[in-house]
C-alpha positions in Angstrom: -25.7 30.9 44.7 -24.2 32.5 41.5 -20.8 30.3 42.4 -23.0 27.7 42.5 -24.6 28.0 39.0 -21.1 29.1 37.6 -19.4 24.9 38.3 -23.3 23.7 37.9 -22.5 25.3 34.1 -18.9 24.1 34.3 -19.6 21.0 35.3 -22.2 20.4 31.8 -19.8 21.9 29.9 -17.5 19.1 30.5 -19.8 16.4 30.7 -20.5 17.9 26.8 -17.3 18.0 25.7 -16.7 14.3 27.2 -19.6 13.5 24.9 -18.5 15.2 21.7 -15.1 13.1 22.4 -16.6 10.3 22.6 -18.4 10.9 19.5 -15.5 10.9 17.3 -13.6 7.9 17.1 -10.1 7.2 17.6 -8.5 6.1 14.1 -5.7 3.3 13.7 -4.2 2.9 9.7 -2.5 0.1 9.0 -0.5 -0.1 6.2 1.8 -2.1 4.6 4.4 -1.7 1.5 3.4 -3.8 -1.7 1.1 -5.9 0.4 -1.2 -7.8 -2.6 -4.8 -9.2 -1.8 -2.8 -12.5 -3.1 -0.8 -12.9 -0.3 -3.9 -12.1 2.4 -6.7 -14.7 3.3 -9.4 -12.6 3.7 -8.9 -12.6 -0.1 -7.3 -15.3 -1.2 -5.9 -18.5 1.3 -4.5 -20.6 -1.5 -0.3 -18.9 0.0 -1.3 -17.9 3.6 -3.2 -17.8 6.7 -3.2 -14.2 8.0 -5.9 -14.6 11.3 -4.9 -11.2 12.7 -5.6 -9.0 9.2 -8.5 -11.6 9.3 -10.1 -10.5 12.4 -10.3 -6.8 10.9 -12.5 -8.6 7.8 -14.4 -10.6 10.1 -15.2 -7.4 12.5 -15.5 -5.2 9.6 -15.8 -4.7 6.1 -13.8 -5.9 3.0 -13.5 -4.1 -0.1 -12.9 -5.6 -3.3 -12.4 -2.9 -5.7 -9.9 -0.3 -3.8 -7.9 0.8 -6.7 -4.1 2.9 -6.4 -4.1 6.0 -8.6 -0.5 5.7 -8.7 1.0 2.3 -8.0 4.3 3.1 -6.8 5.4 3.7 -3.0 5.7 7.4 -2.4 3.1 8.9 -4.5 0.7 6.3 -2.9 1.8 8.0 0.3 1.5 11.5 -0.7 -1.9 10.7 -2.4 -3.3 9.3 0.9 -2.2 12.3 3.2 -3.7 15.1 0.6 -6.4 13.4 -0.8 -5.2 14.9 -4.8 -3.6 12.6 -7.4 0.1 12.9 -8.1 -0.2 16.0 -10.7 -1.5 18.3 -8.0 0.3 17.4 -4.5 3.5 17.5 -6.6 5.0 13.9 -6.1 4.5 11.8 -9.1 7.9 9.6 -8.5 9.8 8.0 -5.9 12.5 10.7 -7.0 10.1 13.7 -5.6 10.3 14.9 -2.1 7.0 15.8 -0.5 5.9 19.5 0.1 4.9 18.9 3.9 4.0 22.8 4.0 0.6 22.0 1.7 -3.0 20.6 3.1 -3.1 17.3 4.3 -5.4 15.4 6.3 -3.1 14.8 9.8 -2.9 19.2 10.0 -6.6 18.9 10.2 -7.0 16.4 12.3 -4.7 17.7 14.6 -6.4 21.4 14.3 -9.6 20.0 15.1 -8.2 18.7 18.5 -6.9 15.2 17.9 -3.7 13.4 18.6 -1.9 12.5 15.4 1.3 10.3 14.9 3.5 8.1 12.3 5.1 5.3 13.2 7.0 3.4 10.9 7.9 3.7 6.7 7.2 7.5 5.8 9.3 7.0 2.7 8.4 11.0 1.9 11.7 12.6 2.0 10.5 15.0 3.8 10.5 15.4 7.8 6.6 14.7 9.1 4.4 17.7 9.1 0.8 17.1 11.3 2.1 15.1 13.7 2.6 15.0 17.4 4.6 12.7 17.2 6.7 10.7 14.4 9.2 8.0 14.4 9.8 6.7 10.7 12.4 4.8 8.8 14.9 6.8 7.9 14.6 6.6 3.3 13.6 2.6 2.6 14.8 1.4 5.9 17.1 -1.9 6.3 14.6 -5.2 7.2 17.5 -5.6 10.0 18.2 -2.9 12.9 16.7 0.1 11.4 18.0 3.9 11.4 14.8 5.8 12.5 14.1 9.7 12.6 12.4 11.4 15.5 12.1 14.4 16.9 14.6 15.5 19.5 14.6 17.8 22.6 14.5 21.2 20.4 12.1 19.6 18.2 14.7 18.7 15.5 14.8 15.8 13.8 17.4 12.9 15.0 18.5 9.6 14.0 18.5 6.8 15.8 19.8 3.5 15.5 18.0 0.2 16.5 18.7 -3.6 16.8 16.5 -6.1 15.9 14.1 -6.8 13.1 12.4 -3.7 12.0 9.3 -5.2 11.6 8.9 -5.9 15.1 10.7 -2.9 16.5 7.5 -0.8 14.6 5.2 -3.0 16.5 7.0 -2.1 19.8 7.2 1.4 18.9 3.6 1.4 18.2 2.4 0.2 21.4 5.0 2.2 23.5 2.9 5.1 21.7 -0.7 3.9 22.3 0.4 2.8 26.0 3.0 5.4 27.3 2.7 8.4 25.0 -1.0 9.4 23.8 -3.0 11.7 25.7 -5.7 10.1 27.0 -7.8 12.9 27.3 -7.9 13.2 23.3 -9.0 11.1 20.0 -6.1 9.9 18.5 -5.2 9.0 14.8 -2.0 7.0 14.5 -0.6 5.6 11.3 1.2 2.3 12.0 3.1 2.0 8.9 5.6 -1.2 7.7 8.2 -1.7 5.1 7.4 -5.5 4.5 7.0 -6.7 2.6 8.9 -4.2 0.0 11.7 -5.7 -1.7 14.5 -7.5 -0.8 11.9 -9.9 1.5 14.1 -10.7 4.5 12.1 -12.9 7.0 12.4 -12.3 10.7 14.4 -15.4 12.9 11.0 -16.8 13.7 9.8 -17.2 9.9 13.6 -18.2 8.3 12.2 -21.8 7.5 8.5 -21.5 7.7 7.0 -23.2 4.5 10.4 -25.2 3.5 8.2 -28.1 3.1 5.7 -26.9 1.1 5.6 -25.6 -2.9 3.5 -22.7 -3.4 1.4 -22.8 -6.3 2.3 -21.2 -9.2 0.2 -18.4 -10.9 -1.5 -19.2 -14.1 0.3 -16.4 -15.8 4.1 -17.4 -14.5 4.8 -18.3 -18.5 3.0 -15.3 -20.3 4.8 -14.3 -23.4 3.3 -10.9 -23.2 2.4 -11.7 -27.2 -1.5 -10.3 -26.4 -0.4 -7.0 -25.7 1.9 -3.8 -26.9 5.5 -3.3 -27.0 5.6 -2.3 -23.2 4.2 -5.8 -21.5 8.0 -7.3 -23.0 10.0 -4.0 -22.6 9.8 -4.0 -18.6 12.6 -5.2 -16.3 10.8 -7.2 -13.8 11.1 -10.6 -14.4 11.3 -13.8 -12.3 13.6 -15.4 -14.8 15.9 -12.7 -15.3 15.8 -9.8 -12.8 15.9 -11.0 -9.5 19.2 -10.9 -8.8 21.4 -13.0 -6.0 20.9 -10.6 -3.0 17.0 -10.9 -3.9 17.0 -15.0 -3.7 19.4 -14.8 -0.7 22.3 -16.2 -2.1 24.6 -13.8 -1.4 24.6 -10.8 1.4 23.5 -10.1 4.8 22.5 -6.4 4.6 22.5 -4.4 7.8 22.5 -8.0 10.0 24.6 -8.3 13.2 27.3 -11.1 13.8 24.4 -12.9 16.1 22.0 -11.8 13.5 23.9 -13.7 10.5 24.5 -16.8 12.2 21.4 -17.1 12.6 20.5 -16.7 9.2 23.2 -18.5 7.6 22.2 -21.5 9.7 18.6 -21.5 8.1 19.6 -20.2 4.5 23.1 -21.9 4.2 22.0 -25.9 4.0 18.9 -24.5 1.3 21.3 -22.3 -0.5 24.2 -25.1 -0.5 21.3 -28.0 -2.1 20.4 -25.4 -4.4 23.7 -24.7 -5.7 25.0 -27.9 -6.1 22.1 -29.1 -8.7 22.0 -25.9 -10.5 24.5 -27.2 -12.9 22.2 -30.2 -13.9 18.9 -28.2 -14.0 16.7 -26.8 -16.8 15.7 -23.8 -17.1 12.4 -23.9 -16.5 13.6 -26.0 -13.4 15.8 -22.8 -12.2 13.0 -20.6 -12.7 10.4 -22.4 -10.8 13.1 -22.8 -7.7 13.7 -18.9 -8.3 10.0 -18.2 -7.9 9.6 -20.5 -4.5 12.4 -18.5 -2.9 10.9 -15.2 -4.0 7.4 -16.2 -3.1 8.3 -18.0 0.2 10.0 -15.3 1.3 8.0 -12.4 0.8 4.9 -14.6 2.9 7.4 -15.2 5.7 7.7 -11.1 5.7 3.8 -11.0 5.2 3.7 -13.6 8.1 5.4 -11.4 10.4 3.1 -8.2 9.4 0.2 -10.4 10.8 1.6 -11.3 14.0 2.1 -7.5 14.6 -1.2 -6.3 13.7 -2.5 -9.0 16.4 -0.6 -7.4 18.9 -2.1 -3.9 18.3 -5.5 -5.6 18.0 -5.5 -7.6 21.8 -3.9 -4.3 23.0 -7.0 -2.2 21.7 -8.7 -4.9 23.4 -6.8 -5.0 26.5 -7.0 -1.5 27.1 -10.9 -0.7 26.4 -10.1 0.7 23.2 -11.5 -1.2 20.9 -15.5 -0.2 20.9 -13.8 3.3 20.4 -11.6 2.7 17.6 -11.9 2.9 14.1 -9.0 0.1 12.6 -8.6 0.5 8.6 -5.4 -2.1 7.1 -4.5 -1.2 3.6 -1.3 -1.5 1.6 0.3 1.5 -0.9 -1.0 -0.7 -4.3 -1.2 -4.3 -5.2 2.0 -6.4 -6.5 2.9 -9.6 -8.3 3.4 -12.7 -7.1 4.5 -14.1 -10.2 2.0 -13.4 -12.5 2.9 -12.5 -16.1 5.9 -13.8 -15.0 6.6 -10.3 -12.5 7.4 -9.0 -9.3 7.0 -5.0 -8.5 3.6 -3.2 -9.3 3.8 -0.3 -11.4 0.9 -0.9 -14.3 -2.8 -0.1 -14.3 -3.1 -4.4 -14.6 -5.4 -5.9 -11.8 -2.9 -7.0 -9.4 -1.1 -3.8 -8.8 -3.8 -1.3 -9.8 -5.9 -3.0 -6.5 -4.8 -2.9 -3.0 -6.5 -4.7 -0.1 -8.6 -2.5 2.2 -10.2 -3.7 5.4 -12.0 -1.8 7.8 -13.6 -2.1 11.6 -15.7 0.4 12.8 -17.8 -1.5 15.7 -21.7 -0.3 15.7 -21.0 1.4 12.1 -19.6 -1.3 9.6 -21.3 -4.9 9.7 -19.1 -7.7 10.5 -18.2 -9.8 7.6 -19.5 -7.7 5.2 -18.1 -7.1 1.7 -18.2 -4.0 -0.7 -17.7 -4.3 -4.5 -17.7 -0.4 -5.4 -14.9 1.3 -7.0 -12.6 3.2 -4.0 -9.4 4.2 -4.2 -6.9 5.4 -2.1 -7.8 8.8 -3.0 -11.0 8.5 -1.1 -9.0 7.7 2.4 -8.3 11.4 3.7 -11.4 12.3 3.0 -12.8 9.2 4.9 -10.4 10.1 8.2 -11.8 13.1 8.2 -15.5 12.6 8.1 -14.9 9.7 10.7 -13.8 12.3 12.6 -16.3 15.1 12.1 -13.9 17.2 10.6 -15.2 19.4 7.4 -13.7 18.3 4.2 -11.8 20.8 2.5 -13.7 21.0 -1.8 -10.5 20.7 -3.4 -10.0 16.8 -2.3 -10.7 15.0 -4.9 -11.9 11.7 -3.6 -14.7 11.2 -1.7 -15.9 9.7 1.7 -16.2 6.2 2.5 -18.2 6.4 5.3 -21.5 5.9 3.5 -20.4 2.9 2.4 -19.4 1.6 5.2 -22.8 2.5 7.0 -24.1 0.3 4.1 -25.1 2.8 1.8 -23.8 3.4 -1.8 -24.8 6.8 -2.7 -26.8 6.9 -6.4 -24.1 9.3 -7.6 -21.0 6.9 -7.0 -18.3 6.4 -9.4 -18.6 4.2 -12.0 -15.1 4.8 -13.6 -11.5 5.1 -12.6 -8.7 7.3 -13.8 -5.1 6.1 -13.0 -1.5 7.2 -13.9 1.9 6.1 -14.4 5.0 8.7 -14.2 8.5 6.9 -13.2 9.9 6.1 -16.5 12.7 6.3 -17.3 12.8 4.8 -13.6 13.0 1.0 -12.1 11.7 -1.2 -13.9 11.3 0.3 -17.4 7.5 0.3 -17.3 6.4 2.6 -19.8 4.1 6.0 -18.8 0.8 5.3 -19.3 -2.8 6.1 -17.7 -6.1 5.0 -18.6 -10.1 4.2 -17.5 -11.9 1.2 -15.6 -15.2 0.3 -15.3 -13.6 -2.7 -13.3 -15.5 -4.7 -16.5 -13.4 -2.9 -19.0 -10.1 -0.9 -18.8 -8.9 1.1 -21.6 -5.0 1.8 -21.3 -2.7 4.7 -22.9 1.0 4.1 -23.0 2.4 7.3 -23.8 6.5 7.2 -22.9 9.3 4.5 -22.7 12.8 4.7 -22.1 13.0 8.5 -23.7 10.4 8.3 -26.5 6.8 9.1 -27.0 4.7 6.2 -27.3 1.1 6.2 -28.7 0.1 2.6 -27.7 -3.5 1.6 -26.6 -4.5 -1.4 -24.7 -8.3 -2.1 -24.3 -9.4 -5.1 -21.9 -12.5 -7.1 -21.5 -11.9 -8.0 -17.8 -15.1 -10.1 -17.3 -14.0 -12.6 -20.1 -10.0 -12.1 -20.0 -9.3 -11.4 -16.0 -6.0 -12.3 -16.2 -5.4 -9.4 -19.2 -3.8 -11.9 -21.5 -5.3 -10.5 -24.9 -6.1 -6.4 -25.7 -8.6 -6.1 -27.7 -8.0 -2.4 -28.6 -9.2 -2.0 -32.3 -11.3 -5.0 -32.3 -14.5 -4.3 -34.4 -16.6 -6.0 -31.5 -15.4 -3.7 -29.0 -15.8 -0.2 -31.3 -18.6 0.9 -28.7 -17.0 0.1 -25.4 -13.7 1.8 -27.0 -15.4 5.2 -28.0 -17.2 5.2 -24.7 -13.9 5.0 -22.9 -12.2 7.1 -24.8 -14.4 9.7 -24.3 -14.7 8.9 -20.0 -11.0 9.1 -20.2 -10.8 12.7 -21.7 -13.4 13.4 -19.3 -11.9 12.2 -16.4 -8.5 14.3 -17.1 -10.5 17.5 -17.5 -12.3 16.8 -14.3 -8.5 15.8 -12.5 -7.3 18.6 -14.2 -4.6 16.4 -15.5 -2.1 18.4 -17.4 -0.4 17.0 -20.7 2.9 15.2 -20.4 4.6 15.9 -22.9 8.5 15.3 -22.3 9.1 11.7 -22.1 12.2 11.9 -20.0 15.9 10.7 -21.0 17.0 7.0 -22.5 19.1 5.1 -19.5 20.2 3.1 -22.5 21.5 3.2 -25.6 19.4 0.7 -27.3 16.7 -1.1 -26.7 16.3 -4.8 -25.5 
């Protein structure tokens, strides 16, 4: 009898511990590099029709205000897996290398009995701490037949070379993991990570002359003159008209391409190229410019275009496999990025279209379908949010906060109101100036501090309801005295709260003048 009542208990043990599992979701984060809400039509559907990132808006909830603290690649990464700005998990710039021996969100995770693992762009330096299993890009990673580090029979990391395009190959890698190597006995978070579309924009053989017959539209802004603004709008490097270079608009170079590979492309880029070339002579330049922003443009949505068809994968394979009611699906890119307005590509400034990243989520029972969210997140808040999906304690010192409220439908009285964001990498890529500053997401005060080796002391005040496009500061105007004190003093208060040291050396000149 007492053998009976010991596997009676046994038995309701496990039927308990089959129900706590249940109760915590699996987790799947998407995320692209330098994906903008411009170039995704569950924002915007004027460039491109992305159905599969759709289906996660249409399932789920989109946000409309998820702002970057630090819109450049790898501090967006770090900032995501600790849940701290740049100043305090020590990786401000792409130059850094990320202390994988701190707190981060996949150790706890993993401590609290799920399955973790990367798969894709890590872009830390560092080798993967958290993780049961990673295979990531080894640095940027090549758009064509990607080196990629994994973890080899001792545990150590190895390189590995691949053929194909790599955007694909992540997808394949990523369902080989969700099909052949998860424990299926555990929750599971798995970050499904891209390079596309980062710089240089090479399309995949199926997308090499998708949209040759159409013309994108052009931004409003492709002209601006940067006259409304300080001396840091003109001083950047960035520009459509001079600084994308041959290798950019595929005139020249192949990269990491295969003989079979090149033919390939040749045969789509050659004739385009070879029409281009021979009017060039004969052309304004406002005529080159406009053909230099179609290229640029049309390329970058063929890499976009690829993203999508990869996500749909994942999504019928959730699907497929019973998954889906289970599964918690979050897309989201490392910032925002220009596609052509002010006359840009890259990201870097607290403006609108790098300073917001798209952010989707599907949580089926949890999140509405087709609902929409116009509080201020941030990519700060998305450890935090992993965590509480998964009924993990959050640790105080994250300084974010959980989304999970709002995605139940409930904004918490005690939600921010204001935004603090900061720039590091200069002198760095693109010569755009230090700065942070304050949103409301109505108003944005802006303090440029550093550029190209000196200190700075420039301020940039924006009215966003009446100037979205950021055209004309109106820092110092009489009409705006009230709003300017009141941000001025949210700023300093926001630094204090961050705990946002003073930076005071402004780096080293990687020039001798100035343009």
């Amino acid at each position: 009898m007492t053998k009976f009542f010991s596997m009676l208990f046994v038995f309701f043990l496990g039927c308990s511990g089959l129900a706590a599992a249940a109760d915590r979701p699996n987790i799947v984060f998407i995320f692209t590099d330098d994906h903008c809400e411009q170039a995704l039509s569950a924002y915007d559907p004027s460039r491109i029709t992305t159905p599969n990132l759709d289906r996660i808006a249409k399932d789920g909830m989109r946000f409309d205000r998820c702002y970057v603290t630090n819109s450049i690649c790898g501090p967006s990464r770090a900032v995501i897996q600790t849940g701290k700005y740049s100043h305090l998990n020590g990786f401000k710039t792409n130059g850094d290398r990320f202390n994988g021996d701190q707190q981060t969100f996949p150790k706890l995770l993993q401590a609290a009995g799920y399955q973790t693992a990367v798969v894709g762009k890590w872009h830390l330096l560092s080798t993967p701490q958290g993780y049961d299993y990673y295979d990531v890009l080894k640095g940027q990673g090549p758009y064509y037949n990607p080196p990629m580090i994994t973890a080899g029979e001792d545990d150590q990391p190895v390189t590995r070379k691949h053929t194909g395009y790599t955007t694909d190959i992540i997808t394949d890698k990523m369902l080989d993991w969700l099909k052949n190597r998860r424990d299926a006995d555990k929750p599971f978070m798995v970050m499904f990570q891209h390079k596309a579309p980062h710089r240089n924009w090479m399309p995949g053989p199926k997308y090499l002359n998708w949209l040759d017959d159409v013309t994108i539209p052009e931004p409003d802004t492709l002209w601006d003159d940067y006259s409304g603004r300080t001396q840091s709008a003109s001083r950047q490097t960035m520009t459509i008209r001079t600084h994308l270079n041959n290798n950019d608009l595929k005139l020249t170079g192949h990269g990491t391409m295969n003989p079979e590979q090149i033919k390939v492309w040749d045969a789509a880029y050659g004739p385009k190229n070879e029409a281009f070339l021979a009017a060039r002579d004969s052309m304004t330049e406002e005529e080159i410019i406009k053909w230099k922003y179609q290229r640029y443009v049309k390329d970058y949505l063929r890499c976009v275009k690829s993203v999508d068809d990869g996500v749909g994968r994942v999504l019928d394979y959730l699907d497929e496999a019973d998954l889906a009611d289970d599964t918690v699906v979050i897309y989201s890119s490392d910032q925002g990025w220009y596609l052509g307005e002010h006359g840009w590509y890259d990201k870097r400034w607290m403006y609108e279209e790098s300073l917001k990243t798209p952010l989707l989520v599907r949580w089926p029972e949890k999140v509405k379908p087709g609902s929409t969210n116009d509080d201020i997140v941030s990519n700060l808040d998305f450890a935090e949010t992993f965590l509480d999906i998964a009924g993990v304690e959050i640790p105080d010192d994250m300084q974010g906060r959980s989304l999970v409220p709002l995605l139940e439908g409930d904004t918490p009285e005690d939600w921010r109101k204001t935004f603090y964001y900061h720039y590091y990498e200069n002198p760095g890529a693109h010569n755009v100036a230090r700065h942070y500053g304050v949103t409301t997401g109505k108003h944005k005060l802006i303090h440029f501090y550093a550029l190209e080796g000196e200190k700075l002391d420039d301020w940039e005040l924006f009215d966003l309801e009446n100037d979205p496009n950021e055209l004309k500061s109106v820092y110092g105007n009489p009409q705006y005295d009230q709003v300017q004190a009141t941000l001025t003093v949210e700023l300093a208060r926001l630094r204090e709260q961050f705990q946002v040291p003073p930076d005071e050396d402004p780096g080293r000149s990687r020039r001798r003048g100035r343009r």
